[in-house]
Backbone bond lengths (Angstrom), bond angles and torsions (degrees), N, CA, C in turn:
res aa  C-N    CA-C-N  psi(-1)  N-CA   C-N-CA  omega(-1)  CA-C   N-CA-C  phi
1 X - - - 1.472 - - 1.534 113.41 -
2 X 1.086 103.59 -22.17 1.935 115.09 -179.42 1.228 101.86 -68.95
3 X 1.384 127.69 -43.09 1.085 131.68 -155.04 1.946 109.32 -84.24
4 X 1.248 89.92 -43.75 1.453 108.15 173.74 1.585 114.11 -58.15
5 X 1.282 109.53 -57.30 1.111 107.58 142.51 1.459 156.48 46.54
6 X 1.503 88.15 -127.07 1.146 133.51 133.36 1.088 122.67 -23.45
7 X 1.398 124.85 -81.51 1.070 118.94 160.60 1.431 152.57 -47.46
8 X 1.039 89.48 -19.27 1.549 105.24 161.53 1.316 123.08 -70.57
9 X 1.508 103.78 -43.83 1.731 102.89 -166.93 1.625 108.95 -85.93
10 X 1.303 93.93 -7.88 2.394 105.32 169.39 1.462 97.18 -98.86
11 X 1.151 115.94 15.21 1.389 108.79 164.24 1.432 111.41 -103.82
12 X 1.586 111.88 -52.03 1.670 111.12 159.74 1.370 133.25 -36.34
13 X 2.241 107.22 -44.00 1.290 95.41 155.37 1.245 125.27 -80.49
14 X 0.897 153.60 -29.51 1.818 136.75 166.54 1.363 103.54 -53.74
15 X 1.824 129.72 -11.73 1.738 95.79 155.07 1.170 124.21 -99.64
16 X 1.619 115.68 21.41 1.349 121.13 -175.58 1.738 108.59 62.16
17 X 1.461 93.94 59.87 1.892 112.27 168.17 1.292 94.74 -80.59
18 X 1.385 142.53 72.81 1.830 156.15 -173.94 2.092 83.48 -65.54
19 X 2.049 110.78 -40.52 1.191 93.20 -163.62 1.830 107.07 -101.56
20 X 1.865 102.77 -35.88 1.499 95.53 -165.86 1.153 106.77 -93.52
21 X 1.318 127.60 22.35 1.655 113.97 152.18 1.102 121.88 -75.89
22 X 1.662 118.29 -59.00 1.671 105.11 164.39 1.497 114.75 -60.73
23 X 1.518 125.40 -17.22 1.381 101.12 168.15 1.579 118.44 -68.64
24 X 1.441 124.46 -40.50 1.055 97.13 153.67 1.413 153.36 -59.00
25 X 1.275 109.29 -42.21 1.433 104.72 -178.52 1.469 110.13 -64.29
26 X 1.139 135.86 1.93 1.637 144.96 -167.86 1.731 91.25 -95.83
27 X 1.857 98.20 -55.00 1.549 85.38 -177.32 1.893 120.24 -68.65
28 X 1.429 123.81 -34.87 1.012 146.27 -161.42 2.219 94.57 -65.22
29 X 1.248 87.03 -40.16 1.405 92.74 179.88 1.041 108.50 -92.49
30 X 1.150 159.40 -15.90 1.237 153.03 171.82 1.703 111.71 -79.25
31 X 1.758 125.12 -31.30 1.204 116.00 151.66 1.180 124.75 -76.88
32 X 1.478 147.51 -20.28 0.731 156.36 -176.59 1.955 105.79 -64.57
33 X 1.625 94.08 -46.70 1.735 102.62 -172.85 1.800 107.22 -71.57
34 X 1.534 115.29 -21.62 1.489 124.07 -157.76 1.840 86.52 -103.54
35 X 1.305 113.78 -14.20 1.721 89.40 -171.70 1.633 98.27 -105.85
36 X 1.716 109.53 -20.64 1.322 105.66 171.62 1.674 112.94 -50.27
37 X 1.647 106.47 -59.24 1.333 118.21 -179.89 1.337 117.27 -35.35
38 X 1.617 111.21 -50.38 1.370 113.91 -163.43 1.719 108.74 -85.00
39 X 1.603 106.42 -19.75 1.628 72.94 176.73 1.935 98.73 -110.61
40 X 0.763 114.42 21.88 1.450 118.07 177.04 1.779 107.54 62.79
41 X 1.090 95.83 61.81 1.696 108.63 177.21 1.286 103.71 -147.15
42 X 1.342 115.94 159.73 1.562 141.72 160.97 1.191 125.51 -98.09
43 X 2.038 109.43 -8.11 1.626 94.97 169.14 1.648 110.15 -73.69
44 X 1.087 165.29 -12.92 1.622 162.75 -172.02 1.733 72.28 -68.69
45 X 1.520 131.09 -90.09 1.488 117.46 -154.66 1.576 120.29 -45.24
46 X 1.478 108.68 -37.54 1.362 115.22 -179.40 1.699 111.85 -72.76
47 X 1.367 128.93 -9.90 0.970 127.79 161.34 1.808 124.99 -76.34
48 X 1.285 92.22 -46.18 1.464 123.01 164.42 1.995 108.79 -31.37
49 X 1.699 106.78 -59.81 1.266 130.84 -160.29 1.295 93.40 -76.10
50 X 1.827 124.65 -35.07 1.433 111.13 -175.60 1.494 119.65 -85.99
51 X 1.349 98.49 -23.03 1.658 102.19 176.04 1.196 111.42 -70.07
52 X 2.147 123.89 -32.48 1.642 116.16 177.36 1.275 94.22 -65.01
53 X 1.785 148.73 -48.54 0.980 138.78 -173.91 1.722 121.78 -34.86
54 X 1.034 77.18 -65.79 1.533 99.56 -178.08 1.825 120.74 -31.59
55 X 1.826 86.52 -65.25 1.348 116.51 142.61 1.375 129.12 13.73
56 X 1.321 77.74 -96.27 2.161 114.33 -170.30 1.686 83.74 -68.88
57 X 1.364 124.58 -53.43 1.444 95.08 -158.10 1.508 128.18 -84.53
58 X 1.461 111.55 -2.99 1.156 126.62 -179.95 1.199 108.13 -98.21
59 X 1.327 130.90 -6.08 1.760 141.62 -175.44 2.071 109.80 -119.42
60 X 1.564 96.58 -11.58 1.370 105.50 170.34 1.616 119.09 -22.03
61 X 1.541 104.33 -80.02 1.542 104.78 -165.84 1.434 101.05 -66.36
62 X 1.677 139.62 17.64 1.274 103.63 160.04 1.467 110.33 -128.36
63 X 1.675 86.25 -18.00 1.914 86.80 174.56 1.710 129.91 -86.16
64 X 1.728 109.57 -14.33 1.470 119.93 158.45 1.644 108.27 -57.18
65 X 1.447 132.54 -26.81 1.563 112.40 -156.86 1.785 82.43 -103.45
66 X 1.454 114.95 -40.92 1.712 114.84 169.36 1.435 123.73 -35.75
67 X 1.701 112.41 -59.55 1.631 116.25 170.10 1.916 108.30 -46.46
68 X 1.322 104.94 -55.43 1.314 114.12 -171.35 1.360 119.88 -63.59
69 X 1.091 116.09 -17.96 1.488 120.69 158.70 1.700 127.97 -96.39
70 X 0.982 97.11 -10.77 1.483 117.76 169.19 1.778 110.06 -79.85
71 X 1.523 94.69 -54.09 1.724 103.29 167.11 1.216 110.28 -14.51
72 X 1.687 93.17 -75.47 1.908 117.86 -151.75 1.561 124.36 -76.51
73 X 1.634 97.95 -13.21 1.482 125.70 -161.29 1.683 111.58 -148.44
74 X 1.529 89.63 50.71 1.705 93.04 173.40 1.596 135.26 -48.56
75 X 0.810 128.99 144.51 1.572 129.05 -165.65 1.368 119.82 -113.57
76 X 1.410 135.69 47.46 1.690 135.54 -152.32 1.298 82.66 -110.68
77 X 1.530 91.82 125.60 1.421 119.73 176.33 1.779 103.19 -131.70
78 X 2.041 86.70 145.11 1.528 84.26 174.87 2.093 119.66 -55.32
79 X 1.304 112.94 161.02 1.351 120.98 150.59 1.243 117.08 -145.90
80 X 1.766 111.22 94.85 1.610 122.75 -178.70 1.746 105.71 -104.10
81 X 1.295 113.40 7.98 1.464 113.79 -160.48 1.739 105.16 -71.47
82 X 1.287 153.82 159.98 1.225 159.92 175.47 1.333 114.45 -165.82
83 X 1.391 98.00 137.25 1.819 104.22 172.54 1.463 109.70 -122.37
84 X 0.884 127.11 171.40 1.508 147.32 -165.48 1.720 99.75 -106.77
85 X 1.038 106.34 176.30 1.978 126.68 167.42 1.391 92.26 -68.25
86 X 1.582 104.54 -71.21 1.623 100.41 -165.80 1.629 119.41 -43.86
87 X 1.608 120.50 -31.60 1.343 129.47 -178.70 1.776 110.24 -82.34
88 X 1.101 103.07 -24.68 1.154 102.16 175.21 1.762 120.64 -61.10
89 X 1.558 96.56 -61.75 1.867 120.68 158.27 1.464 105.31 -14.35
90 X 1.378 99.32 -70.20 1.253 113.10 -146.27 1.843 97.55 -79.09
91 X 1.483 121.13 -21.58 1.155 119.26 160.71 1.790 116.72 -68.06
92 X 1.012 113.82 -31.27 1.647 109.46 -161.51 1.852 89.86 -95.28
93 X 1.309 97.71 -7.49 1.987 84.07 -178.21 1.371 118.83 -135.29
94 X 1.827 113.95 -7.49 1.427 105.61 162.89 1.688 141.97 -48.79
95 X 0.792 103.11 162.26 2.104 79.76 -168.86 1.725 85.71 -118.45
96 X 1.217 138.57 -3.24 1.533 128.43 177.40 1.565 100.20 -52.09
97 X 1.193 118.06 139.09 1.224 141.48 161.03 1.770 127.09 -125.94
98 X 1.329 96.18 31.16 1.486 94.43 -162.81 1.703 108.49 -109.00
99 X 1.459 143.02 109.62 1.204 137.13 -164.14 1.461 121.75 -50.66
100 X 1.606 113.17 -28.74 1.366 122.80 159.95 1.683 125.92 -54.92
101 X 1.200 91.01 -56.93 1.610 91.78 -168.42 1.850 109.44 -118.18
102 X 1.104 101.08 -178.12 1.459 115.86 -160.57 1.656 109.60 -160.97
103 X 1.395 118.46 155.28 1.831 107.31 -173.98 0.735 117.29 -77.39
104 X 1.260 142.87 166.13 1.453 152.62 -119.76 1.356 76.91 -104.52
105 X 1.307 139.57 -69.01 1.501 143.33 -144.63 1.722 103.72 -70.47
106 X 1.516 115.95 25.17 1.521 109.69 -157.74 1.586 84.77 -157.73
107 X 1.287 144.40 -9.26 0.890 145.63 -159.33 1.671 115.32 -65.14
108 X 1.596 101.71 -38.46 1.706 106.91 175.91 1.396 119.31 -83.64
109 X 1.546 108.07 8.91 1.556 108.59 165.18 1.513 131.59 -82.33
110 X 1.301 122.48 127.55 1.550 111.53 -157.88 1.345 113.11 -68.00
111 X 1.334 134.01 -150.01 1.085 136.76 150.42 1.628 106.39 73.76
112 X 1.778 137.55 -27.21 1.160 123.92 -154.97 1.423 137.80 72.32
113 X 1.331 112.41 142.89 1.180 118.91 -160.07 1.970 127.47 -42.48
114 X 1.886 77.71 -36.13 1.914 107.32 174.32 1.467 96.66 -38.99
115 X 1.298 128.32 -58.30 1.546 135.82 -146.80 1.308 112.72 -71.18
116 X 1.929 108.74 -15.82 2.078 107.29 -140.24 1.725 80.24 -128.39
117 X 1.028 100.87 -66.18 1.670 90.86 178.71 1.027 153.93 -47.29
118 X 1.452 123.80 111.45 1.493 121.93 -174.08 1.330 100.27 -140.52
119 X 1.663 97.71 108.21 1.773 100.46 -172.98 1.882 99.03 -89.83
120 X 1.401 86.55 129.85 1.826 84.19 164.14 1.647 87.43 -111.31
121 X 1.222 126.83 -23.87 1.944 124.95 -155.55 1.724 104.96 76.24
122 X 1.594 92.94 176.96 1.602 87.30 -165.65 1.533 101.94 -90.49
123 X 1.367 122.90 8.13 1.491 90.86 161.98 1.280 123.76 -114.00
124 X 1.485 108.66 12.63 1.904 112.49 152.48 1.738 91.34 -68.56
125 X 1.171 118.55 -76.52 1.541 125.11 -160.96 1.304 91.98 -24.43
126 X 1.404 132.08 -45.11 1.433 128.15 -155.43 1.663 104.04 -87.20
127 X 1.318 118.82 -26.35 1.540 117.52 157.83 1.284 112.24 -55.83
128 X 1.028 130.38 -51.84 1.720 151.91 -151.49 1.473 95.66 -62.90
129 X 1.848 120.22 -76.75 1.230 119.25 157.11 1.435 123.46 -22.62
130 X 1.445 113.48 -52.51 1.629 117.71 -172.62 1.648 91.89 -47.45
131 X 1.677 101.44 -78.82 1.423 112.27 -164.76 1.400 122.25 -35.28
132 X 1.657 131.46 -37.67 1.356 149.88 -179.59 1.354 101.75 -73.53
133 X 1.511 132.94 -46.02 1.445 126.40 -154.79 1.653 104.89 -112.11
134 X 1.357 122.23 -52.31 1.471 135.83 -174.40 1.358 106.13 -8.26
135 X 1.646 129.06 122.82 1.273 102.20 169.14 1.680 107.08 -85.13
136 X 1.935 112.21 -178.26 1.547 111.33 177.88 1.900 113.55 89.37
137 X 0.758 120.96 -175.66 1.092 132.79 -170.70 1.478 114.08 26.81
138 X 1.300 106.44 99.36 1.764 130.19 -149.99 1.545 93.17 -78.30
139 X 1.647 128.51 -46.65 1.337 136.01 156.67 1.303 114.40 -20.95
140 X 1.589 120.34 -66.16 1.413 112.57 175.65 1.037 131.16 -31.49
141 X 1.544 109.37 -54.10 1.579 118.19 -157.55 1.350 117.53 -37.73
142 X 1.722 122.65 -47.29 1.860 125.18 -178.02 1.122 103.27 -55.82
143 X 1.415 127.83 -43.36 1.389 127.19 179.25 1.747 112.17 -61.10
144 X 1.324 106.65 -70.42 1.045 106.52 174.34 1.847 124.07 -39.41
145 X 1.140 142.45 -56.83 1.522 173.36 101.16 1.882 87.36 21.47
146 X 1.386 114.57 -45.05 1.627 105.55 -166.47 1.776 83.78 -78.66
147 X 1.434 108.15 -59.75 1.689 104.28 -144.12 1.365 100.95 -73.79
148 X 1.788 129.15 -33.38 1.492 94.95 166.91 1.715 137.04 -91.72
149 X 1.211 95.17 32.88 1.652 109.45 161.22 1.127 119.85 -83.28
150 X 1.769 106.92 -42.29 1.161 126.48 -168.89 1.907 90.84 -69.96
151 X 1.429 115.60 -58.08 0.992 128.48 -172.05 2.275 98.97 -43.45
152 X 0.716 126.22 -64.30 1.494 123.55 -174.68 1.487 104.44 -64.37
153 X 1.576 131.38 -38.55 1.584 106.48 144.23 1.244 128.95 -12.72
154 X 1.258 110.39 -75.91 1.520 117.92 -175.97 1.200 119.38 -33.19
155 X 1.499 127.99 -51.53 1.432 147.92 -144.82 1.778 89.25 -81.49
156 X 1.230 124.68 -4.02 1.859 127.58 171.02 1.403 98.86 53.46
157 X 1.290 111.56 -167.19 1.232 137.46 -177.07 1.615 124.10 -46.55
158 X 0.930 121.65 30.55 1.481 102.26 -173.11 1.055 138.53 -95.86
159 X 1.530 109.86 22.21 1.641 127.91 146.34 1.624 101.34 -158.12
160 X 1.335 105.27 175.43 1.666 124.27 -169.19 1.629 107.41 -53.27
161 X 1.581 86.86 -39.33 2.020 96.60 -178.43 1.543 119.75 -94.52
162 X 1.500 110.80 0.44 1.578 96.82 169.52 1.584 118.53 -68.24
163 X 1.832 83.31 158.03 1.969 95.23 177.69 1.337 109.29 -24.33
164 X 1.559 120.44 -58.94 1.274 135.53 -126.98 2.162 82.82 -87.31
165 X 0.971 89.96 -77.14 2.137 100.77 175.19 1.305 88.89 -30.83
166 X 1.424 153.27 -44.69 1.622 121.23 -150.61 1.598 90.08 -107.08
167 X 1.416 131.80 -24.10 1.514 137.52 -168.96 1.554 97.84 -77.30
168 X 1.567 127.25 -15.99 1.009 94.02 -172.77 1.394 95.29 -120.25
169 X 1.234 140.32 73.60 1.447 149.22 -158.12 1.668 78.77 -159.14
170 X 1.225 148.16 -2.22 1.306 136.66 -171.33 1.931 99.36 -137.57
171 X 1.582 84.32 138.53 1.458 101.12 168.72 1.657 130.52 -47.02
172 X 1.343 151.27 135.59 1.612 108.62 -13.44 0.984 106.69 -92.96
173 X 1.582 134.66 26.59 1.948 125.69 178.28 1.279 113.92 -89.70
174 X 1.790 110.16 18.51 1.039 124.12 -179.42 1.801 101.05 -76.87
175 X 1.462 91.06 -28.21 1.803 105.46 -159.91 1.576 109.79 -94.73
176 X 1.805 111.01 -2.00 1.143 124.77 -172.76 1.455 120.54 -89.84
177 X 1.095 150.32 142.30 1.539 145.95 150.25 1.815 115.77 -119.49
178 X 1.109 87.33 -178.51 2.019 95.22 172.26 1.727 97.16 65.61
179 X 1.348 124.41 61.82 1.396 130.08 -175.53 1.459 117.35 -48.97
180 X 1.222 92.53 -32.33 1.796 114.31 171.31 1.500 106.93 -19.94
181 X 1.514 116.88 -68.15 1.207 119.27 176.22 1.226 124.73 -6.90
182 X 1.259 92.54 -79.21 1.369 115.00 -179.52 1.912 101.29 -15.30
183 X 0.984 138.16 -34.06 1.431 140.26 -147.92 1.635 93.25 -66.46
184 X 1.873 128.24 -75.41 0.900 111.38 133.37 1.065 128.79 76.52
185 X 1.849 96.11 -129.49 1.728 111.56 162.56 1.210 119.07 -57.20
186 X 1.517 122.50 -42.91 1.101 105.53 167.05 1.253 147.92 -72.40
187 X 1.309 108.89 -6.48 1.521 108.49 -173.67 1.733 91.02 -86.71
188 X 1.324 126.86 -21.23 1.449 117.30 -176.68 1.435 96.08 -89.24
189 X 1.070 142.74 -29.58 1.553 130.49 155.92 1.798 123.18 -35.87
190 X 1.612 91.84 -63.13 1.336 100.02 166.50 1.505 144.74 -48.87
191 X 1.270 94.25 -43.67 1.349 102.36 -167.81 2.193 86.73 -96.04
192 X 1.047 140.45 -15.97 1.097 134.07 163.65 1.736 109.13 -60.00
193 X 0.967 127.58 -44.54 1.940 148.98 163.27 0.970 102.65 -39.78
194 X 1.715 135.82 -35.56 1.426 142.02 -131.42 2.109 82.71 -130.78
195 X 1.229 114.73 -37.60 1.361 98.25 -178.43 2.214 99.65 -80.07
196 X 1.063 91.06 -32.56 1.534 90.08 179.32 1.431 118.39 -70.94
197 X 0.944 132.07 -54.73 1.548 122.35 149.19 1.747 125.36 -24.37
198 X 1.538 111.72 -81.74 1.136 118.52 177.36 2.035 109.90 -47.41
């Protein structure tokens, strides 16, 4: 499975995943740290360490000349963007699909509708909840524990001490904006929590 992996996530970089490689490895590590905890072991990290292995060496010839240009030619960009519950809603259940426009209640968000929307409708949303809250199924929890971290990412900047304000003071989400993303991983966190439970 390391290997597989692995391979997968040197496959994201050779398509120039600039965002879902560190989104993955953020999510990959974040279950890895919640299932170590929970069963009182270090293989989840040591699995963790073989899949970055794996990783780096199968993504080598494109991600050694990437770091190295990143080195010399850093990329820190602001991220002041924030959404609310209500913006969130209206992201996980609007049905607009149109690259121009976006709902009225979303309109002062930069970037366009492309960036904010991620329709599951309300009866993913209503999985999503399941998966995050459900009590039982002890399995869930890394999942669960990954996607709503990931999930308060999203919510950006909206004071000095959110996730998103201290995550992006660190390399490479230094180079990242539109936190939104983040939604994403989590909703495949989530709703993965929500098949493990049920």
């Amino acid at each position: 499975p390391a290997v597989l992996a692995g391979a997968v996530v040197a496959a994201m970089v050779y398509a120039c995943g600039i965002y879902p490689v560190p989104h993955t490895a953020l999510l990959l590590g974040l279950v890895a740290l919640v299932r170590a905890a929970q069963d009182r072991s270090s293989r989840p990290l040591g699995a963790l360490a073989l899949t970055g292995a794996f990783a780096g060496a199968f993504a080598a010839p494109k991600l050694l000349p990437v770091l190295d240009t990143m080195r010399r030619f850093p990329r820190h960009v602001d991220s002041t963007e924030t959404m609310t519950l209500a913006h969130a809603f209206e992201m996980l259940t609007g049905r607009v699909s149109d690259y121009q426009h976006q709902p009225e209640g979303l309109a002062r968000l930069a970037y366009g509708w492309r960036e904010w929307g991620t329709y599951v409708g309300v009866a993913g949303l209503v999985v999503l909840a399941l998966g995050a809250f459900a009590p039982g199924a002890r399995r869930a929890w890394p999942l669960r524990g990954a996607g709503l971290s990931l999930a308060s990412l999203a919510f950006g900047a909206f004071a000095p001490w959110a996730p998103w304000a201290l995550l992006h003071q660190v390399p490479p989400f230094r180079s990242q904006h539109v936190p939104s993303r983040f939604l994403e991983p989590a909703i495949l966190a989530l709703a993965l929590a929500f098949v493990a439970t049920a």
